[in-house]
SERORO-616349 format. One line per 5 residues: number of its first residue (from 1); for each residue y, z, x of N, C-alpha, C. Coordinates in steps of 0.2 Angstrom, whole numbers, plus 5000, padded with zeros to 4 digits. Atoms other than C-alpha are relative to their C-alpha. Last residue first. Layout:
<atoms>
NUM) Y:Z:X:Y:Z:X:Y:Z:X | ...
</atoms>
This chain:
<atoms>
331) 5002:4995:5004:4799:4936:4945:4996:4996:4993 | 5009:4997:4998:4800:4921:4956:4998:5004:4996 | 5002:5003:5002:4821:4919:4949:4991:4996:5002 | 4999:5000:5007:4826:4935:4951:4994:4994:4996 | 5004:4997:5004:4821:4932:4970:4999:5003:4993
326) 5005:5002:5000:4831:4918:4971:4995:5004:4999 | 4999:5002:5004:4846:4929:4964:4995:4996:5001 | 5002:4997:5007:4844:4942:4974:4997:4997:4995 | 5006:4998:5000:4844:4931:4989:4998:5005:4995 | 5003:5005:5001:4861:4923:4985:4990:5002:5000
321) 4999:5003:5008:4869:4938:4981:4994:4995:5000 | 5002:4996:5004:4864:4945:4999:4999:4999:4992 | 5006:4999:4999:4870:4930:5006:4996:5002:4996 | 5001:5007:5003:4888:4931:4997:4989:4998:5000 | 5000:5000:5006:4888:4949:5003:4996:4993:4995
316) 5005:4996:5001:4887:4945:5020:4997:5003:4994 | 5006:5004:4998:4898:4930:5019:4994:5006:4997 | 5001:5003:5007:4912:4942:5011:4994:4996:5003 | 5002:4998:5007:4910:4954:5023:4997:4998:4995 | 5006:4996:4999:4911:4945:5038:4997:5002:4994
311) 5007:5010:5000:4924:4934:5031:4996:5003:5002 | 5002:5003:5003:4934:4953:5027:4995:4994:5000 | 5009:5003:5003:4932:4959:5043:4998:4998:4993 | 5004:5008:4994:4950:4955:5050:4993:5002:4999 | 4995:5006:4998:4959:4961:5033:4994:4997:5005
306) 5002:5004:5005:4948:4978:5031:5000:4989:5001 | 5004:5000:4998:4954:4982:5049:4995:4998:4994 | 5001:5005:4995:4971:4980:5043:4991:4999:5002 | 4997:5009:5003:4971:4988:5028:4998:4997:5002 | 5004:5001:5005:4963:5005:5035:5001:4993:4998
301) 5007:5003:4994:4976:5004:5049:4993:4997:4997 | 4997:5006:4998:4990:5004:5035:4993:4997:5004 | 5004:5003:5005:4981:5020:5028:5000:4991:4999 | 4996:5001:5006:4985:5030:5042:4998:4995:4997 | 5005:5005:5003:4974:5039:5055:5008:4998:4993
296) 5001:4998:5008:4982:5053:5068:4995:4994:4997 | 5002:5004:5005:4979:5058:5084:5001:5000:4993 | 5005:4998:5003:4990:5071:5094:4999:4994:4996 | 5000:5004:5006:4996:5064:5109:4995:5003:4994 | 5005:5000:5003:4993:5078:5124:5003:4995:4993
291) 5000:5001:5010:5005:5077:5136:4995:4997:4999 | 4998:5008:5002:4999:5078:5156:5002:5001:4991 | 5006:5002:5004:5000:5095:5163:5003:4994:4996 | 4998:5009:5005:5014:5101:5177:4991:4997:4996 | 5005:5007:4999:5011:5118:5181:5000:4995:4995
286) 4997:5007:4993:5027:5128:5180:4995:4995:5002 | 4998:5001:4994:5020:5145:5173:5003:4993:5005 | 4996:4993:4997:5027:5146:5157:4998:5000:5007 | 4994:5002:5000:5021:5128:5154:5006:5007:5002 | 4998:5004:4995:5005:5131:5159:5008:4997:5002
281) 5001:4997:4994:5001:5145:5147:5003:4997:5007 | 4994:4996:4999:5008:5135:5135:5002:5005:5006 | 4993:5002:4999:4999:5121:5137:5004:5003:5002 | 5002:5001:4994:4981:5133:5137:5008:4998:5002 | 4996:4993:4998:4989:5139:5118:5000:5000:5010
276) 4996:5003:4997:4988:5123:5111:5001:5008:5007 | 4997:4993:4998:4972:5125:5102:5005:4995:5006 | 4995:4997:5004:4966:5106:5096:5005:5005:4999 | 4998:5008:5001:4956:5094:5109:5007:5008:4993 | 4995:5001:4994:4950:5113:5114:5005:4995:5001
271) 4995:4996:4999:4940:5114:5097:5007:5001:5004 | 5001:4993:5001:4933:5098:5101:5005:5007:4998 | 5002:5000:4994:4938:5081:5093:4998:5008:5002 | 5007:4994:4999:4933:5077:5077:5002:5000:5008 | 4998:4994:4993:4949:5064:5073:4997:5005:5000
266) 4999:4995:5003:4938:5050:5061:5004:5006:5006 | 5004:4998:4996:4940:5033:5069:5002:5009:4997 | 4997:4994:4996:4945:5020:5056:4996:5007:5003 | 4990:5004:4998:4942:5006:5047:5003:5004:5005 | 4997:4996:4992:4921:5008:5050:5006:4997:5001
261) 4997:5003:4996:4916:4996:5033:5004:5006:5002 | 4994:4996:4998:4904:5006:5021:5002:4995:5008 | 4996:5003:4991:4892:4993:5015:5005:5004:5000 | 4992:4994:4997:4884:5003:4998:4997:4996:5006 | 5002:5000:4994:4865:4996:4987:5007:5002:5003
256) 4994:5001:4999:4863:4999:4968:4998:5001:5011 | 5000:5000:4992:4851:4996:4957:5004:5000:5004 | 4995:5004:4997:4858:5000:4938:4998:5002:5008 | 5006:5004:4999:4847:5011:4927:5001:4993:5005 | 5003:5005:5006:4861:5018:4917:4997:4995:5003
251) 5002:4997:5007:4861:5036:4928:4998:4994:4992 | 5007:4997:5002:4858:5026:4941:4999:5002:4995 | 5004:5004:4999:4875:5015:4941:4993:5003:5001 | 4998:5002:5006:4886:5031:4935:4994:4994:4998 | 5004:4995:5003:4879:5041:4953:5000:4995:4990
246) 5008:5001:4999:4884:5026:4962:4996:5005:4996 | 5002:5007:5003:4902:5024:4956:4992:4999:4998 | 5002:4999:5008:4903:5043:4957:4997:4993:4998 | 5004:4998:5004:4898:5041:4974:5001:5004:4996 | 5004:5004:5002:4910:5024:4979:4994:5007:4998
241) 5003:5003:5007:4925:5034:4983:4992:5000:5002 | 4996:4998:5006:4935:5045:4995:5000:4998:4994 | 4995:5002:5002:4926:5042:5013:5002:5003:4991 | 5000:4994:5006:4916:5048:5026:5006:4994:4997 | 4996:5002:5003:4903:5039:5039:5004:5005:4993
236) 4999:5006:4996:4889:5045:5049:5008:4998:4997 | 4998:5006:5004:4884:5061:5039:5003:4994:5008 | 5004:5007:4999:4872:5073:5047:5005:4994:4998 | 5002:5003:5004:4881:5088:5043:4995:4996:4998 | 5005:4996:4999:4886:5091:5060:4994:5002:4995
231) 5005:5005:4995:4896:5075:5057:4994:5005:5001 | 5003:5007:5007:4905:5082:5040:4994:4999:5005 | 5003:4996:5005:4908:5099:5050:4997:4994:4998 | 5005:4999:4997:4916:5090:5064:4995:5004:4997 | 5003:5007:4996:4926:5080:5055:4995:5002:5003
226) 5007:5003:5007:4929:5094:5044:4997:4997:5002 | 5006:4995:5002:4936:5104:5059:4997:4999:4995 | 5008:5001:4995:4945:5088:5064:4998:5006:4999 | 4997:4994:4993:4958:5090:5050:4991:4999:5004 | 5004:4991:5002:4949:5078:5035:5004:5001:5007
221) 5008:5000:4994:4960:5064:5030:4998:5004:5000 | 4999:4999:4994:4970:5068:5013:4995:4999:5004 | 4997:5006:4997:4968:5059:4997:5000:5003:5007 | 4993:5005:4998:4955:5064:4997:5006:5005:4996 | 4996:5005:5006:4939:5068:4985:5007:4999:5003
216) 4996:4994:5000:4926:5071:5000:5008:4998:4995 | 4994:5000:5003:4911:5060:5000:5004:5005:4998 | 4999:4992:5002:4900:5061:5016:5006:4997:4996 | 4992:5000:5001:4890:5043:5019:5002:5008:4994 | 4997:4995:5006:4875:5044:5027:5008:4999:4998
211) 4995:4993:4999:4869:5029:5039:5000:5003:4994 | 5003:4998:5007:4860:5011:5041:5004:5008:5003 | 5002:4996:4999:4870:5000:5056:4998:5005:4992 | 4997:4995:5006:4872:4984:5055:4999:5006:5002 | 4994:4998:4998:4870:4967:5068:5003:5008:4995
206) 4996:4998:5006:4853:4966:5064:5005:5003:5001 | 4995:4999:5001:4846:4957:5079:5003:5001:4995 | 4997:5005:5003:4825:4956:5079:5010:5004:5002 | 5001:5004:5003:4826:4960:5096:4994:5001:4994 | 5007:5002:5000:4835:4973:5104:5000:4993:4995
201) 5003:5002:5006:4853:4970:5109:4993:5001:5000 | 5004:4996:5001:4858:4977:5125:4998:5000:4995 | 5004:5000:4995:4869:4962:5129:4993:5004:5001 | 4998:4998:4994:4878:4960:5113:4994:4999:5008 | 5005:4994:5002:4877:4944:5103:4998:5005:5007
196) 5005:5000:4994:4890:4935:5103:4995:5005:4999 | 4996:5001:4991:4900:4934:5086:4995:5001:5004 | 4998:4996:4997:4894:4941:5068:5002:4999:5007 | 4993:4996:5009:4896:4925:5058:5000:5005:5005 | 4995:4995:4994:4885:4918:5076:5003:5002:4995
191) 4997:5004:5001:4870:4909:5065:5008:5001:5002 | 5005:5007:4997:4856:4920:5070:5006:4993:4999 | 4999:4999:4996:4869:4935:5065:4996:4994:5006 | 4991:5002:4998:4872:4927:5048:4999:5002:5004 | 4999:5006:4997:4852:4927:5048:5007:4997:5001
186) 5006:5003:4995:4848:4945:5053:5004:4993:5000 | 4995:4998:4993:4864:4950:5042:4997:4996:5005 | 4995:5006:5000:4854:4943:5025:5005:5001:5007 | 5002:5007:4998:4838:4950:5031:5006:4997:5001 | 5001:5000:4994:4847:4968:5031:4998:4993:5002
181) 4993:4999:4995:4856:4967:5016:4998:5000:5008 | 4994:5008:5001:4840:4961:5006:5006:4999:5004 | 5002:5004:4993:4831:4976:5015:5002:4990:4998 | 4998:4998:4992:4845:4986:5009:4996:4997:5003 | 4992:5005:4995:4844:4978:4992:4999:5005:5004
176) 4997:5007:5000:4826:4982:4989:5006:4999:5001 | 5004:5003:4995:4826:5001:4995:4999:4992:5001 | 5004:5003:4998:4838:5004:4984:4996:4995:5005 | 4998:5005:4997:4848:5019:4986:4996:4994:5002 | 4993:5002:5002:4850:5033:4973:5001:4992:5004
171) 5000:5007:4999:4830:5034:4978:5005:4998:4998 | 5002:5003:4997:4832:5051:4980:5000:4994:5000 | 4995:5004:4995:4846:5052:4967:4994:5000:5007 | 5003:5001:4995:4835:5059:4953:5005:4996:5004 | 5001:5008:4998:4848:5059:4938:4996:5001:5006
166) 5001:5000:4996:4845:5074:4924:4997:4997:5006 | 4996:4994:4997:4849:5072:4910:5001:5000:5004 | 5003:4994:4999:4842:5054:4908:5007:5006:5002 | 5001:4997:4994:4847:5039:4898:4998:5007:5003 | 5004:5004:4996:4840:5031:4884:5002:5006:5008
161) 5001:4996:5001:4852:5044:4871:4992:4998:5005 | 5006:5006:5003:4864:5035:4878:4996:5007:5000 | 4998:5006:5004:4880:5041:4884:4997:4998:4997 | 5002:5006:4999:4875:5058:4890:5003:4997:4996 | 5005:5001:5005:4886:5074:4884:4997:4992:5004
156) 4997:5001:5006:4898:5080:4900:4995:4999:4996 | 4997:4997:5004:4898:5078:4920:5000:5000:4993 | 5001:5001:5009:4891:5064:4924:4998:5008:4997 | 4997:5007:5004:4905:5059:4939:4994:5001:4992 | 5006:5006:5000:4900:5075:4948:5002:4998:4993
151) 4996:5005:4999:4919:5086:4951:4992:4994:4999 | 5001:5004:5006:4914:5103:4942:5004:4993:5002 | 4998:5001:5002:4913:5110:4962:5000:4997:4993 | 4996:4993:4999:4904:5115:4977:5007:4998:4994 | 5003:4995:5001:4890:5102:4976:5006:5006:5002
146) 5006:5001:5003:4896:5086:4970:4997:5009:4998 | 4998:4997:5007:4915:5089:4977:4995:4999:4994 | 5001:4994:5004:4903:5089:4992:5004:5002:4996 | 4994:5001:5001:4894:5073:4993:5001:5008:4996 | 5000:4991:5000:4883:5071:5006:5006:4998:4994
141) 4996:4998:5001:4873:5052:5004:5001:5007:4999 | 5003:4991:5002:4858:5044:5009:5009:5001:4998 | 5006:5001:5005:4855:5024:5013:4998:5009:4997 | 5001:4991:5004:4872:5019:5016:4993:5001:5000 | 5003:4999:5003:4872:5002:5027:4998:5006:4998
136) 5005:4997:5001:4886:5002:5039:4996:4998:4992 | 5002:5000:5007:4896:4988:5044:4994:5006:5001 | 5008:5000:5001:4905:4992:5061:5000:4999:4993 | 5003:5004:5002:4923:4988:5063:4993:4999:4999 | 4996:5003:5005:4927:5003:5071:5000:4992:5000
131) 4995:5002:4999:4913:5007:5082:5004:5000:4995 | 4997:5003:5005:4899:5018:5076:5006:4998:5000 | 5003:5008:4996:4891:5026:5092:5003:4996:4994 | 4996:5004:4995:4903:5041:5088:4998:4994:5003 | 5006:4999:4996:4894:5046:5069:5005:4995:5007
126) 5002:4994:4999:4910:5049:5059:4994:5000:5006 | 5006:4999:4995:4918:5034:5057:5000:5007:5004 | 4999:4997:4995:4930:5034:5041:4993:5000:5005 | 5003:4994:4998:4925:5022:5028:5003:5003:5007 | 4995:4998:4994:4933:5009:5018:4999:5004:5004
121) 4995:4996:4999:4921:5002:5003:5000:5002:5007 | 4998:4998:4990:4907:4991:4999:5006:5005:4997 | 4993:4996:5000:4898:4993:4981:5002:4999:5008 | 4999:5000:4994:4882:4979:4976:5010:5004:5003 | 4993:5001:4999:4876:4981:4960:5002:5004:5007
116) 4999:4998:4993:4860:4974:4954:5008:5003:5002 | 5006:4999:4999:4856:4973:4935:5000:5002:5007 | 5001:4998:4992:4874:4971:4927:4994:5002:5002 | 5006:5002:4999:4870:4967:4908:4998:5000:5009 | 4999:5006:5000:4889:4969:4901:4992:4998:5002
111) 5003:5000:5009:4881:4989:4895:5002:4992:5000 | 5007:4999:5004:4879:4990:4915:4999:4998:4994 | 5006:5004:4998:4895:4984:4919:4994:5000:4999 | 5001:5010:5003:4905:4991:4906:4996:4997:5005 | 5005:4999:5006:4896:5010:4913:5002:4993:4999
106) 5007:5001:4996:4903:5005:4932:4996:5000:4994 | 5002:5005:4997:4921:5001:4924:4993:5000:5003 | 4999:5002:5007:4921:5019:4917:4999:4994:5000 | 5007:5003:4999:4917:5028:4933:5000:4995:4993 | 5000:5005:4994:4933:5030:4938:4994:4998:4997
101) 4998:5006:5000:4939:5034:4920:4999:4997:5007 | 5001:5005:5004:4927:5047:4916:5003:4992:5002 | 5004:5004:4997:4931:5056:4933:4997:4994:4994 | 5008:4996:5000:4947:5060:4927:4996:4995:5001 | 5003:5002:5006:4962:5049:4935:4992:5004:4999
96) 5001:4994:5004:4971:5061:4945:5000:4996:4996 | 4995:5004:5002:4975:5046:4959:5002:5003:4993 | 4991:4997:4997:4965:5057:4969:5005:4998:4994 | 4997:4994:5003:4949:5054:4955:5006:5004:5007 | 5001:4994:4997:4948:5036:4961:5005:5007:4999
91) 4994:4993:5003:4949:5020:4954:4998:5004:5003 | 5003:4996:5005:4943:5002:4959:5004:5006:5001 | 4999:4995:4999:4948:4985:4965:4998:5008:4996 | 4994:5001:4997:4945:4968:4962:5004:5006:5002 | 4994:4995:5003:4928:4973:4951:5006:5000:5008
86) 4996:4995:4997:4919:4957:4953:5005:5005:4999 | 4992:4997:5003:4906:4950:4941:5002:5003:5007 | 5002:4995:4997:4891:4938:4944:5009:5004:4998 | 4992:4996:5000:4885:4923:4935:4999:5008:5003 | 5004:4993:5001:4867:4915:4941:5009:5002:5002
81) 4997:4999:5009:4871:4897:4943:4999:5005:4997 | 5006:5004:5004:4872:4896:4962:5001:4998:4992 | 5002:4999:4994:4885:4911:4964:4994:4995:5000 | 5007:5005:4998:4895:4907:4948:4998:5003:5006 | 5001:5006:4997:4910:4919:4943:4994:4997:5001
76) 5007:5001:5003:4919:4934:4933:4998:4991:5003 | 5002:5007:4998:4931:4942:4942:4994:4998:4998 | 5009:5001:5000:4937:4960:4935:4999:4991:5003 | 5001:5007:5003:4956:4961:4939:4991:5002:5001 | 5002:4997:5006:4967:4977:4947:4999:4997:4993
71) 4996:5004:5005:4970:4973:4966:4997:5001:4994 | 5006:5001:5007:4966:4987:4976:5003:4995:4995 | 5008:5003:4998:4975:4987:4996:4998:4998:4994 | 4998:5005:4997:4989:5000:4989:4993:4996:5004 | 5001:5002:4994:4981:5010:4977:5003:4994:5003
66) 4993:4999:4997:4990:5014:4960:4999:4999:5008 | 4999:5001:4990:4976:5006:4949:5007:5002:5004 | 4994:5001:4994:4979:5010:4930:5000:5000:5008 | 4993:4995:4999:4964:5016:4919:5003:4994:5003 | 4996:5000:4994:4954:5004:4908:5005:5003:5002
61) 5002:4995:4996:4948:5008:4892:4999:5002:5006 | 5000:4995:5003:4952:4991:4884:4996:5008:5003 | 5009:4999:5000:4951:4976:4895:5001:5008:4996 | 5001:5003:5006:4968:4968:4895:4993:5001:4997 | 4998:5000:5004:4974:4979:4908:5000:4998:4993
56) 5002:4995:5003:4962:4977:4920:5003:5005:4993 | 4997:4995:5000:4966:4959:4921:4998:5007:4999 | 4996:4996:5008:4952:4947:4917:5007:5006:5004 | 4998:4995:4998:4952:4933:4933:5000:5004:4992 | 4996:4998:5006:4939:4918:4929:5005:5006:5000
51) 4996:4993:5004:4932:4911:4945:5003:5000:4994 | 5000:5001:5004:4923:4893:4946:5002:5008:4997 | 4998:5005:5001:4913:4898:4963:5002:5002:4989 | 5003:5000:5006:4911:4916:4968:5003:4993:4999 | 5008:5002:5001:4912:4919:4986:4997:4996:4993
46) 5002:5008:5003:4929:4922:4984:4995:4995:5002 | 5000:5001:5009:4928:4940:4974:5002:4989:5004 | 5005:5006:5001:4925:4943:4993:4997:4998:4993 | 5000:5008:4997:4945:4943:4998:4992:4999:4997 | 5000:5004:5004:4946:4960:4988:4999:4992:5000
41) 5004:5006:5001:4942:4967:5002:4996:4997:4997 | 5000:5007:4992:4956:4977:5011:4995:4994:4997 | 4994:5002:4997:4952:4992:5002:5000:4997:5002 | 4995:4993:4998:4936:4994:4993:5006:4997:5001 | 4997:5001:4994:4926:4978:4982:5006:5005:5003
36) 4994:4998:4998:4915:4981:4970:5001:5001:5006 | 4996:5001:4994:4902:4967:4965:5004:5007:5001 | 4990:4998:5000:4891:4967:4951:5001:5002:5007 | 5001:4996:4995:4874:4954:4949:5009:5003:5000 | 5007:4997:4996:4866:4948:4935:5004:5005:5003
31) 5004:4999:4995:4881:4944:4922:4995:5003:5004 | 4998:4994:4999:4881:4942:4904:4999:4998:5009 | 5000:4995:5003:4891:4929:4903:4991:5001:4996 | 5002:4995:4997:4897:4917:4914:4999:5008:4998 | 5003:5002:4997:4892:4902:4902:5001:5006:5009
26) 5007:4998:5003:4900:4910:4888:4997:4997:5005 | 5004:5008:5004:4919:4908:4895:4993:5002:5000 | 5004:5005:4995:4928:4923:4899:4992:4997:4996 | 4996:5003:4993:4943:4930:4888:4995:4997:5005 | 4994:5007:5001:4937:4931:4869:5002:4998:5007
21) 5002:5006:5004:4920:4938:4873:5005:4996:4999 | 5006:5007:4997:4926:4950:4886:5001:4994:4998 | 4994:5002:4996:4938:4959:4872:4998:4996:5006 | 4994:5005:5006:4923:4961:4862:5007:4997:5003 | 5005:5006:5001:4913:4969:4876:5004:4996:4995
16) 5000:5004:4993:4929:4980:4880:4996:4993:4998 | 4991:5004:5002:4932:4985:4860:4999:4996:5006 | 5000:5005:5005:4912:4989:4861:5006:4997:5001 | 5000:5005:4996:4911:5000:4877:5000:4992:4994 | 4992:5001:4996:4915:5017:4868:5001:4993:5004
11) 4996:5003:5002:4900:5014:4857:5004:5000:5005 | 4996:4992:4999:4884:5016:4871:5008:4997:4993 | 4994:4997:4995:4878:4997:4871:5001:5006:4997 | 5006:4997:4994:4862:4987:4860:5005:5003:5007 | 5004:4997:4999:4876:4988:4846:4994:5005:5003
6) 4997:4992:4999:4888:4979:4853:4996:5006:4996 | 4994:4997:5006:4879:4964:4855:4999:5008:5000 | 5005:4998:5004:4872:4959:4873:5004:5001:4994 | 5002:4994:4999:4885:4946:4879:4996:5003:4997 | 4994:4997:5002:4882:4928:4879:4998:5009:5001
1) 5002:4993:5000:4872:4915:4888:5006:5004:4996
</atoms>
């Protein structure tokens, strides 16, 4: 196999496709299926047998990763025989990279010949039945530096004169991969990957939960009156990437499916969890009241909780890959 040539591509992706061609071997290239992987886990770039690492660096048009947790390397590998790419970390417009260059890794995948692309990332827990450590399934999204701001990732002149103006996002979320993500859990959960199975389980067991994810551009967590705005909202989970990624992956025709991993418990508690004024009152008059801790969330915690579900993760994915790739091969 080789890459498509540069001229069935957008130009700005040419020097990258040529820079490609000399670093990873013609037998994993173009590949089917793209990977990006959040904080904490980069571990499922090892799923892929007969890895290639390219640096971000040596790929032309690539910003600079400054996240802790993001390692900043494409991985190009085998799943079967059906090559597949990982992006070993990704960008975001906190780190006051314009939004061209977050999303700029999702366009070379596309023009590399990407077809399905499978995005995880690090999410806050917003809906309160959604433990930490839960896998969520996206299947809608709120995003509001989208609608209250010039911050939507296609911003600007199209890149093709193929693609569209304007990007329908109801179906932002393929309904094939999420019932490929969904069989694949069924049978890692029939095969214990997800551990005991609860006791209130209905049957079949699909260890996952499908949900809204509310994207807000960070870096800061949200004060619990967003928390409780986001959730009132309807979102389930929030975080600080993956929908420019997803908007870029539509716009060039690119199926995309989103696992949000539950690192952290979003601080939404009621108004009265926040006002201190009652304390005071208490403390002038001599009533003994118990201290109040106030909650935080740190990015440490995010890491860790990445860390002990990455084999989860990565399995889950890995699956998912492998049933795309059977069904590519029926078509």
């Amino acid at each position: 196999m080789s890459l498509p040539a540069p001229s069935a591509t957008v130009p700005p992706f040419a020097a990258a496709l040529a820079a490609l061609a000399q670093l990873v071997p013609p037998h994993l290239l173009p590949p089917r299926v793209g990977i990006v992987c959040g904080s904490g886990l980069s571990t499922l770039a090892a799923s892929l047998q007969g890895v290639v690492e390219v640096p971000y660096d040596r790929i032309p048009g690539f910003a600079k990763n400054t996240v802790q947790g993001h390692r900043s390397a494409l991985a190009f590998g085998l799943i079967g025989d059906v090559p597949v790419v990982a992006m070993l970390g990704r960008f975001h417009p906190y780190e006051g990279h314009p939004l061209s260059a977050v999303v700029y890794p999702i366009r070379l995948l596309a023009a590399l010949g990407v077809k399905d692309l499978l995005i995880t990332n690090a999410a806050g827990g917003l809906n309160p039945d959604y433990a930490v450590g839960s896998i969520v399934l996206i299947a809608d999204h709120l995003a509001l530096p989208n609608l209250a701001g010039p911050l939507n990732a296609l911003f600007g002149p199209t890149l093709s004169p193929d693609y569209p103006r304007f990007v329908p996002l109801s179906d932002a979320y393929s309904r094939r991969l999420r019932k490929a993500v969904l069989r694949s859990a069924y049978e890692l959960a029939q095969e214990g990957v997800f551990g005991t199975r609860p006791a209130d389980a209905t049957e079949p067991w699909i260890p996952l939960h499908e949900g809204t994810y509310a994207y807000v551009s960070g870096p800061t967590y949200e004060t619990p009156a967003e928390g409780r705005f986001l959730r009132a909202a309807g979102a389930d989970v929030v975080g600080m990437s993956t929908v420019p990624e997803v908007l870029a992956a539509r716009e060039a025709g690119v199926s995309v499916a989103v696992l949000s991993l539950v690192t952290n418990a979003v601080v939404a508690g009621s108004k009265a969890d926040t006002f201190v004024c009652r304390e005071v009152e208490d403390e002038i008059l001599g009533r003994v009241q118990e201290k109040k801790a106030q909650e935080t969330v740190s990015h440490e915690e995010v890491l860790q909780v990445g860390r002990e579900k990455a084999e989860v993760m990565r399995q889950l994915i890995a699956r998912t890959v492998a049933k795309l790739v059977m069904e590519a091969e029926t078509l």
